[in-house]
C-alpha positions in Angstrom: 12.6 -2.4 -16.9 9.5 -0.1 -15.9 6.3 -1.5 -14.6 3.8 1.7 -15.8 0.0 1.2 -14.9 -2.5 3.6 -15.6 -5.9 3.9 -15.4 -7.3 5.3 -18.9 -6.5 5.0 -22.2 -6.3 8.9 -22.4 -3.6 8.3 -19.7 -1.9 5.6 -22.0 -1.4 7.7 -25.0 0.2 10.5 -22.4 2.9 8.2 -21.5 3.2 6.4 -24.6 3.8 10.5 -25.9 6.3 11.2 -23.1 8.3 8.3 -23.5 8.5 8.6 -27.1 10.0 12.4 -26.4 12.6 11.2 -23.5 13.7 8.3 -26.1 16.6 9.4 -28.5 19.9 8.3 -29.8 19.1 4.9 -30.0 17.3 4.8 -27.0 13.5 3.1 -27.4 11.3 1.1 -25.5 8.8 -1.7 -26.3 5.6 -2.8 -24.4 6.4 -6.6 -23.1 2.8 -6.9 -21.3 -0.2 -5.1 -21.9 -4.0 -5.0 -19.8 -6.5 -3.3 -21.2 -7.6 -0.6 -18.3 -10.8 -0.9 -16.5 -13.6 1.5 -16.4 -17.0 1.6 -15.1 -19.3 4.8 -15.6 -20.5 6.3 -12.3 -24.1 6.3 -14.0 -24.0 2.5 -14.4 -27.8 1.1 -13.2 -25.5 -1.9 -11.5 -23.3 0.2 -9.5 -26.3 2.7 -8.1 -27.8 -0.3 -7.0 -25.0 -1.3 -5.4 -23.9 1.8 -3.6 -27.8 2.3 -2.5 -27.7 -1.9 -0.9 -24.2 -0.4 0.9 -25.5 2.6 2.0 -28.8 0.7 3.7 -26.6 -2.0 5.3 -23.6 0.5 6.2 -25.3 4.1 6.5 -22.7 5.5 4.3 -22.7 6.0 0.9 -19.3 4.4 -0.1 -16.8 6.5 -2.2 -15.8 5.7 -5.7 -12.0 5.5 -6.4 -9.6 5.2 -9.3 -6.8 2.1 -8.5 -3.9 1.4 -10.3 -3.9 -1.8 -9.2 -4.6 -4.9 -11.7 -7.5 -7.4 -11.5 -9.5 -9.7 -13.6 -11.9 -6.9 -14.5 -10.0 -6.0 -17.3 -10.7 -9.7 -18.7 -14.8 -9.1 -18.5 -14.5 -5.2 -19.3 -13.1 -5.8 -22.9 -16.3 -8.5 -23.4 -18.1 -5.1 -22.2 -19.7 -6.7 -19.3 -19.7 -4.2 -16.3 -17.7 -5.0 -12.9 -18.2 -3.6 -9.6 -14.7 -4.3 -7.2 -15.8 -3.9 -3.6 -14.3 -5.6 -0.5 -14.8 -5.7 3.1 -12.2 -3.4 5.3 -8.8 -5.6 5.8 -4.8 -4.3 5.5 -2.3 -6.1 4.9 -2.9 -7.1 1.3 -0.6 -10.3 0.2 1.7 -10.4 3.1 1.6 -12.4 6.6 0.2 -9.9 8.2 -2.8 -9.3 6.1 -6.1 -9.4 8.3 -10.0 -8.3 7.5 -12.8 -7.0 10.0 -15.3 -9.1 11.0 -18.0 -6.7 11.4 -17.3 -5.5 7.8 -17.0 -8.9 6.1 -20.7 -9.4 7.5 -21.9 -5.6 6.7 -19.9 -7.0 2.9 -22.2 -10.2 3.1 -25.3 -8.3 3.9 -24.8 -5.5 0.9 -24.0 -8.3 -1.9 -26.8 -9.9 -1.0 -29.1 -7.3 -0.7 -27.9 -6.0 -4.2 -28.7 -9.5 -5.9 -31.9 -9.8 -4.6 -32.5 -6.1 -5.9 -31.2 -6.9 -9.3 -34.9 -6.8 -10.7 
């Protein structure tokens, strides 16, 4: 079994492409599971509102990044409704030693809230 994950559709059709080439003599493969990838423009109005509430509360503009990981945006992205995922600094992720900062789950508090109450 392969667990593939990737972040665009233009990336999908690559791999779908590649493993169509490798597969040969009998050999196929079949998709078992399936999430729609998750995308939000960098020009989105709700995630320039966002980063400017972070930088006021953090004095750094926060960098944008690409995950492979999987979350419930995909379920709101394909009802075209935009999602931000943010999170306060932590390590550990899903095991016994997971932990988060204090200092940045208050610096998180302070920036969500200043972003709703500049959502008008």
């Amino acid at each position: 079994n392969l667990d593939i994950r990737f972040t665009s559709k233009k990336d999908q059709l690559a791999i779908e492409k590649a493993l169509n080439s490798i597969c040969k003599n009998g050999i196929s493969f079949e998709t078992l599971a399936y999430g729609e990838p998750f995308e939000l423009s960098k020009d989105n109005p709700y995630l320039q509102k966002y980063l400017a509430a972070a930088e006021k509360i953090t004095g750094v503009r926060p960098k944008l990044i690409q995950s492979a990981g999987a979350s419930d945006a995909r379920f709101f992205a394909i009802k075209n409704i935009p999602v931000i995922i943010s999170r306060p600094i932590g390590g550990g992720h899903h095991t016994e030693n997971e932990w988060l900062s204090e200092k940045s789950l208050k610096q998180y508090y302070e920036v969500v809230k200043q972003f709703v109450l500049n959502l008008n």
